[in-house]
VEXTORTI-285271 format. One line per 4 residues: number of its first residue (from 0); for each residue x, z, y of C-alpha. Coordinates in pm, 1 decimal. Layout:
BEGIN
NUM> X:Z:Y; ...
***
This chain:
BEGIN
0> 0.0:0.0:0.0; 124.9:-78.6:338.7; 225.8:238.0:603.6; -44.6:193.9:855.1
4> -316.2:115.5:603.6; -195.0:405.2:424.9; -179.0:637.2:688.4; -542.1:550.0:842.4
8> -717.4:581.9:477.3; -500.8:944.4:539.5; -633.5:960.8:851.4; -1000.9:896.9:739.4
12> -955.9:1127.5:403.4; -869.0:1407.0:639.9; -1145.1:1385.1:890.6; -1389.8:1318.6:563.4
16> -1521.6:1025.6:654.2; -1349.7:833.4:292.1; -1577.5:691.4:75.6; -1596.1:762.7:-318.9
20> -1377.6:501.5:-367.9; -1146.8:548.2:-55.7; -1104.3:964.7:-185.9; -1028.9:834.5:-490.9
24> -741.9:596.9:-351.5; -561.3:864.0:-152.2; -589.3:1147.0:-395.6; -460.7:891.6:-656.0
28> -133.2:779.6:-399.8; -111.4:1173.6:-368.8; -78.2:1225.8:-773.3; 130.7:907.7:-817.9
32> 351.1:793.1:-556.5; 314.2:1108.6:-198.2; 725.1:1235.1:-274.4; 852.6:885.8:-308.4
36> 685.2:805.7:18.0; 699.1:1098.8:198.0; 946.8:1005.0:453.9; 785.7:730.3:524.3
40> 512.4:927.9:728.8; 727.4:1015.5:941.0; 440.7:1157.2:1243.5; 234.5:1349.6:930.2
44> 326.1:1726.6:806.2; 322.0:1640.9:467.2; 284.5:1999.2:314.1; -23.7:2006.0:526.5
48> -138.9:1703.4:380.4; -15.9:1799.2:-1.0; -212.9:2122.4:86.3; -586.3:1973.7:212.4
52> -557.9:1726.2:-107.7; -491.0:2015.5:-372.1; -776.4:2219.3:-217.4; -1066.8:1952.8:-157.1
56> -940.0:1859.6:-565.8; -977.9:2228.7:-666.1; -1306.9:2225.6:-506.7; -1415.0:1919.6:-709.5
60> -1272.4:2086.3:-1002.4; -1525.5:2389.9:-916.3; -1844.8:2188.8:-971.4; -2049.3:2171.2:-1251.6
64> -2057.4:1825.0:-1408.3; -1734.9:1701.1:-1312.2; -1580.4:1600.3:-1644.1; -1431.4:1248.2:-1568.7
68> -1036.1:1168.4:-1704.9; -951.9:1105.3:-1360.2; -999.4:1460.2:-1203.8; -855.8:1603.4:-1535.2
72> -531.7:1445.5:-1387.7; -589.1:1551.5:-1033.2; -617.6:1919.3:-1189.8; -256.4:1926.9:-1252.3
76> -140.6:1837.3:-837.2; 115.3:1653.1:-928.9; 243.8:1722.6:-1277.4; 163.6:1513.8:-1549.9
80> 254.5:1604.0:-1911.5; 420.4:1350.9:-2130.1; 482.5:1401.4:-2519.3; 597.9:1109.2:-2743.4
84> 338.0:831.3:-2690.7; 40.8:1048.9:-2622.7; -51.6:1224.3:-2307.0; -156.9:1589.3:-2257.9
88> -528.0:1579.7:-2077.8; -656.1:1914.8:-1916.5; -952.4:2128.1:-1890.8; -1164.9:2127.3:-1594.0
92> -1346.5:2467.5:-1613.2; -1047.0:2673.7:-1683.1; -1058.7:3021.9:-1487.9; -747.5:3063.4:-1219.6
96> -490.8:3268.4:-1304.3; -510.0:3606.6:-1174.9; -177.7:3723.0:-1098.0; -200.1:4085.2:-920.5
100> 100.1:4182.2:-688.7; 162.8:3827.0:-675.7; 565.6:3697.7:-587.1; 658.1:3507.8:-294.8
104> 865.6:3236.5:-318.1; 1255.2:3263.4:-258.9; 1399.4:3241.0:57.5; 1741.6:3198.3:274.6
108> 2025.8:3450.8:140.3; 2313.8:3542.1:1.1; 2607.8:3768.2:-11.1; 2923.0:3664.1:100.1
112> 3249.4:3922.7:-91.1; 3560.9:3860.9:91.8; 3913.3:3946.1:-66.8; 3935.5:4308.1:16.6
116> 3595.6:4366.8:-114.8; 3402.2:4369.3:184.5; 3044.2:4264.9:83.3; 2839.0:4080.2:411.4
120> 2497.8:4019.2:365.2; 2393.7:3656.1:480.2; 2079.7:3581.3:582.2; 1853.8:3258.5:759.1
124> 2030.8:3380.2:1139.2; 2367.6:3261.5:961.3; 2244.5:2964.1:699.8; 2428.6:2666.4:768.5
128> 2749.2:2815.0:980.1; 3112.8:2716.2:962.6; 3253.9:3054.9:703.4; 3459.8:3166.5:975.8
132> 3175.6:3229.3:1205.2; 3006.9:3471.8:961.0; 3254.2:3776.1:939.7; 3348.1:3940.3:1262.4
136> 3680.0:4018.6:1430.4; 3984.3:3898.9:1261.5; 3934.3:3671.2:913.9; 4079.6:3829.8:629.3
140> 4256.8:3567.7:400.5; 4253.4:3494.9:63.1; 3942.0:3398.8:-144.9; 3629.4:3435.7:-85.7
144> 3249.1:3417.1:-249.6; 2938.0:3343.6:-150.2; 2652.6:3374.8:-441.3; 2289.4:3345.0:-381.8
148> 2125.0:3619.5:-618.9; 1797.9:3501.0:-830.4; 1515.6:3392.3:-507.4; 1795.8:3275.2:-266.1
152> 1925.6:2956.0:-166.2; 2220.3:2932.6:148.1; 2383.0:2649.4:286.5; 2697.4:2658.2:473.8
156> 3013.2:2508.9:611.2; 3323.3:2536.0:443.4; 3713.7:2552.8:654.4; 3764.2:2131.0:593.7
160> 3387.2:2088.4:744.2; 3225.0:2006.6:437.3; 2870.9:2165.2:382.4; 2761.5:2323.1:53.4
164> 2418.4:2399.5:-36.5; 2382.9:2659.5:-337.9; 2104.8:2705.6:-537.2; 1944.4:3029.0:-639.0
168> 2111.6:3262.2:-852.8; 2453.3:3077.0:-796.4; 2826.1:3102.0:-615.0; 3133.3:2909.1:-495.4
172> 3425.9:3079.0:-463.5; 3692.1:2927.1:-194.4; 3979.0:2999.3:29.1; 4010.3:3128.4:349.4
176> 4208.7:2783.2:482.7; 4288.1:2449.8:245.1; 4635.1:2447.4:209.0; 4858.1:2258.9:58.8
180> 4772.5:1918.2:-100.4; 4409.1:1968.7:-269.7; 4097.3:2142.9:-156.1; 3988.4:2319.5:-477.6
184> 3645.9:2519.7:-516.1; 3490.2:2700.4:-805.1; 3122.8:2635.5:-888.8; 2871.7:2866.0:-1133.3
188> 2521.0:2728.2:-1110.2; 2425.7:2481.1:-887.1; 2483.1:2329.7:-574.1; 2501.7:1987.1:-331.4
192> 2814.0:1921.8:-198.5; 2865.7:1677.6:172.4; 3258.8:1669.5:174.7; 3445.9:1601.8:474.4
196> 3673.9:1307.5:373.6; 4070.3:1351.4:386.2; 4249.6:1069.4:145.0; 4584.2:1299.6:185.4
200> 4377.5:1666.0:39.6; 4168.1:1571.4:-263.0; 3884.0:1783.9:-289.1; 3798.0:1914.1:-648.6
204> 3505.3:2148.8:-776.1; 3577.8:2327.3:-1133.9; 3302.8:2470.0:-1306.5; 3298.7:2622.5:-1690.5
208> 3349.0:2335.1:-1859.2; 3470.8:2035.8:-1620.1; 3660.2:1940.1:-1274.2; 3529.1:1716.5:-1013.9
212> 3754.6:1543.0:-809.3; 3650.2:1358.9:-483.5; 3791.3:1223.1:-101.3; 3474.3:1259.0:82.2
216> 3103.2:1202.0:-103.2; 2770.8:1352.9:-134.9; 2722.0:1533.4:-475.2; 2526.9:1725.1:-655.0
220> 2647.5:1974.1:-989.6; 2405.0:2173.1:-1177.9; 2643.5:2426.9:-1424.0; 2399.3:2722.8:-1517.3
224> 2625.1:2960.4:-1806.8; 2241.3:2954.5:-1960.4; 2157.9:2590.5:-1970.9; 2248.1:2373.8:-2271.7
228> 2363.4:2078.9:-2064.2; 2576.5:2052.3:-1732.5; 2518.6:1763.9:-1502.5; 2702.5:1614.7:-1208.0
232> 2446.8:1315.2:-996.0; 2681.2:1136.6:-692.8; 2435.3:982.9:-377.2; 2739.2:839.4:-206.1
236> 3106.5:796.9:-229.3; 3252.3:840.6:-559.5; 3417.1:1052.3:-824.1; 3604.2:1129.1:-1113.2
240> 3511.3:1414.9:-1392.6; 3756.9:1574.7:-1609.2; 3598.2:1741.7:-1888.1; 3797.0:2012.4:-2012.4
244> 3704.7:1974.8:-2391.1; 3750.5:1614.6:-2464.2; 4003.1:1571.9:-2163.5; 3845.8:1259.3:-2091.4
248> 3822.1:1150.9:-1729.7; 3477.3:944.6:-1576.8; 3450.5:764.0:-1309.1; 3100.8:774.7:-1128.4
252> 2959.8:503.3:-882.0; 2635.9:614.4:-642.0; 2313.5:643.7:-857.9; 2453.4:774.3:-1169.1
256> 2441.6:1103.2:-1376.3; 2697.0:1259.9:-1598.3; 2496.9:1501.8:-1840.9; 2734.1:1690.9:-2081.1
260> 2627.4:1922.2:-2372.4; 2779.2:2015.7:-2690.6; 2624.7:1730.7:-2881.6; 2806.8:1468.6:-2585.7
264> 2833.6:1322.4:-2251.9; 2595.7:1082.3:-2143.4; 2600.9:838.4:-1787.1; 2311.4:693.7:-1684.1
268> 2153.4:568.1:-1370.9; 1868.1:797.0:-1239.0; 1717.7:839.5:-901.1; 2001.6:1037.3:-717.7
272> 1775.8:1182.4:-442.4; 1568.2:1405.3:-742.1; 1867.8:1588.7:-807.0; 1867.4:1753.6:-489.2
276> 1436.7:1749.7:-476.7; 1529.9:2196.6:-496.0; 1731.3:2120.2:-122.8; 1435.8:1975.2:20.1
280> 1228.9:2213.2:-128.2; 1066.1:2095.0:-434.4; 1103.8:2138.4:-818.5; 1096.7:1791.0:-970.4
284> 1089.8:1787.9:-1390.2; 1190.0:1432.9:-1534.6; 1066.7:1465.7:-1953.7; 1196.1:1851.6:-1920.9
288> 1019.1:2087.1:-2212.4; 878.2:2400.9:-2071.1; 1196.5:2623.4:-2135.2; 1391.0:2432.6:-1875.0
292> 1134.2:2448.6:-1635.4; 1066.0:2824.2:-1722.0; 1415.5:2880.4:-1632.0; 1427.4:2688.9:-1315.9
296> 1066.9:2905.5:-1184.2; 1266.0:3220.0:-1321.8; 1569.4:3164.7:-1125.1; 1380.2:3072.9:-763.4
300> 1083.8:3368.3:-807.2; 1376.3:3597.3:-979.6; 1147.9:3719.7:-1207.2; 1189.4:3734.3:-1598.7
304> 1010.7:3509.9:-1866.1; 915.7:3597.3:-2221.8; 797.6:3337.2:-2452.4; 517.3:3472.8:-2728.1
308> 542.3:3273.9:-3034.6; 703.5:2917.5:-3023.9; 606.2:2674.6:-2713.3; 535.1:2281.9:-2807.1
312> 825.8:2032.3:-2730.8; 633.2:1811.6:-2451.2; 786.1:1708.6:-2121.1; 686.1:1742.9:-1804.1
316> 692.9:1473.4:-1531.2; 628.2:1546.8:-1198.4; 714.9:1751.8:-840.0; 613.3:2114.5:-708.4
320> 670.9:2249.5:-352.7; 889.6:2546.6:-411.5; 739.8:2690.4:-90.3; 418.9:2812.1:-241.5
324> 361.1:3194.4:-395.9; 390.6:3157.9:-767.4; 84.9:3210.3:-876.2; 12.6:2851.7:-747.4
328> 325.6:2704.3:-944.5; 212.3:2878.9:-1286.0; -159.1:2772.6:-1211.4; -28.5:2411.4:-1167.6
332> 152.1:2419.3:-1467.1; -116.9:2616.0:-1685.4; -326.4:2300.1:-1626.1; -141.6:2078.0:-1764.5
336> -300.9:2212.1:-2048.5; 47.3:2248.9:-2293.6; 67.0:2656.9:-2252.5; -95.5:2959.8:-2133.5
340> 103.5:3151.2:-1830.4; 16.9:3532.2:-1749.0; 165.0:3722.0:-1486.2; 194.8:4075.2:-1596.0
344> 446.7:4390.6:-1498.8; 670.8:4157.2:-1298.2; 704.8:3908.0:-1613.5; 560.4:3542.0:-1678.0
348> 411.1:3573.9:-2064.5; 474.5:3242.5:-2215.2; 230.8:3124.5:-2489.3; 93.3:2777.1:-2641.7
352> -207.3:2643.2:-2510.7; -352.8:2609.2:-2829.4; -156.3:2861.3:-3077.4
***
């Protein structure tokens, strides 16, 4: 659909004047194809709009004798369950979940532990500052660490310029100053990477099981010590992985992924920007089985997950905001209709749908 015909049916949907036909069109676009096109509207808040959609569809959802395939889809606001060559559907009448002393999504912060010790807490007032702007009076030198606990993200400059964005429940350790001939970080869990080019002072990220070695590039590493598989996606520039095990070096050229696990290292070409969907604020699951999501809703809500009985294999396709409490999140995924979520004593109780 064109931009201005698009953004007038918008335009119409949200003043209610759509017909059947034309509701059906936008909520459909919504569902479909509203994150790929997002920045494309550039003069629309599209949370706002994401957030009218899902509530005029819940209200559908809410009256009796709306059973049609099409608004079994819409249940799900944006997540769509794929398993083999069949297709989870959902049920329309299913009760919200109730979710008492419900948990607000993460937010900006982190800790940053200098080389004496010194602990500083970081917060939104500092996100995205140069590190020598965030500890007062002389810098001590050395290393130093800044790890986002479980519901924290931080973003920051490094001493070369280059900006680092960690995801939650992560750290980079660094040094005070880049000395010498490389520029050499440490990485547990995940983050994006904008690196300040210098072709004389390499810059190379080590995480458990592999090095990264760039000039200047936009990156992004996912490394989580409790995730099977590691994977390194480059946007721009490119970059050469060492893997530690094999000792075989990669090369990677913009668009591509490097997924290692114990079984192997794949590279394939993916859609670069979804790796970094959690920057802009959004979980995106590409054929991910409920365990790996799990984790990802653990780590950003820092709460803990227990799984009753064994969970079916199907994977999920599709794109959250991260900005809404969880109960929303586990209601969205509940519908897809592949398990049963319940909030209870600070813990998400995992069970199958249909045990």
């Amino acid at each position: 659909m064109e931009q201005k015909n698009l953004e007038q049916l918008i335009a119409r949907y949200r003043a209610g004047r759509c017909n059947a036909e034309e509701r059906a069109t936008v909520e459909d676009w919504y569902l479909q194809h509203a994150k790929k096109q997002r920045d494309e509207l550039p003069e629309y808040n599209y949370e706002t709009v994401e957030a009218e959609i899902w509530s005029r569809i819940q209200a559908k959802n809410r009256r009796p004798g709306r059973s049609t395939a099409w608004y079994k889809w819409a249940v799900a606001a944006m997540v769509v369950v794929v398993a083999g060559l069949g297709v989870y559907r959902f049920d329309i009448g299913q009760d919200r979940l109730r979710a008492p002393g419900d948990v607000m999504p993460g937010k900006t912060r982190a800790e940053l532990v200098l080389a004496n010790g010194d602990r500083i807490e970081l917060d939104a007032a500092q996100d995205g500052r140069h590190t020598d702007d965030l500890k007062p009076g002389d810098a001590v030198q050395g290393y130093r660490t800044i790890a986002t606990p479980r519901g924290g993200q931080y973003h920051f400059q490094l001493p070369d310029g280059s900006r680092v964005w960690l995801n939650a429940y992560s750290s980079l350790t660094f040094p005070a100053r880049f000395t010498g001939k490389e520029r050499k970080v440490l990485l547990k869990g995940e983050a994006y990477f904008e690196i300040a080019h210098n072709k004389l002072k390499p810059f190379r990220v080590r995480t458990a099981s592999q090095e990264i070695e760039v000039l200047g590039t936009r990156f992004n590493v996912s490394s989580y010590r409790d995730e099977g598989t590691s994977k390194v996606t480059l946007l721009q520039g490119s970059i050469k992985v060492s893997e530690y095990h094999s000792r075989q070096i990669r090369l990677l050229s913009p668009g591509q992924e490097l997924a290692a696990s114990p079984g192997g290292t794949v590279i394939k070409e993916v859609n670069a920007r979804e790796a970094i969907d959690w920057k802009l604020g959004y979980f995106s699951f590409h054929d991910e089985d409920i365990r790996s999501v799990m984790q990802k809703v653990s780590r950003w809500y820092d709460v803990d997950v227990v799984y009753r009985g064994p969970v079916p294999d199907g994977g999920l396709e599709g794109t959250i905001s991260r900005s809404q409490n969880l109960s929303k999140v586990l209601e969205m995924l509940q519908a897809t209709g592949l398990v049963h979520l319940e909030f209870s004593a600070g813990k998400i109780i995992v069970r199958a749908a249909n045990p």
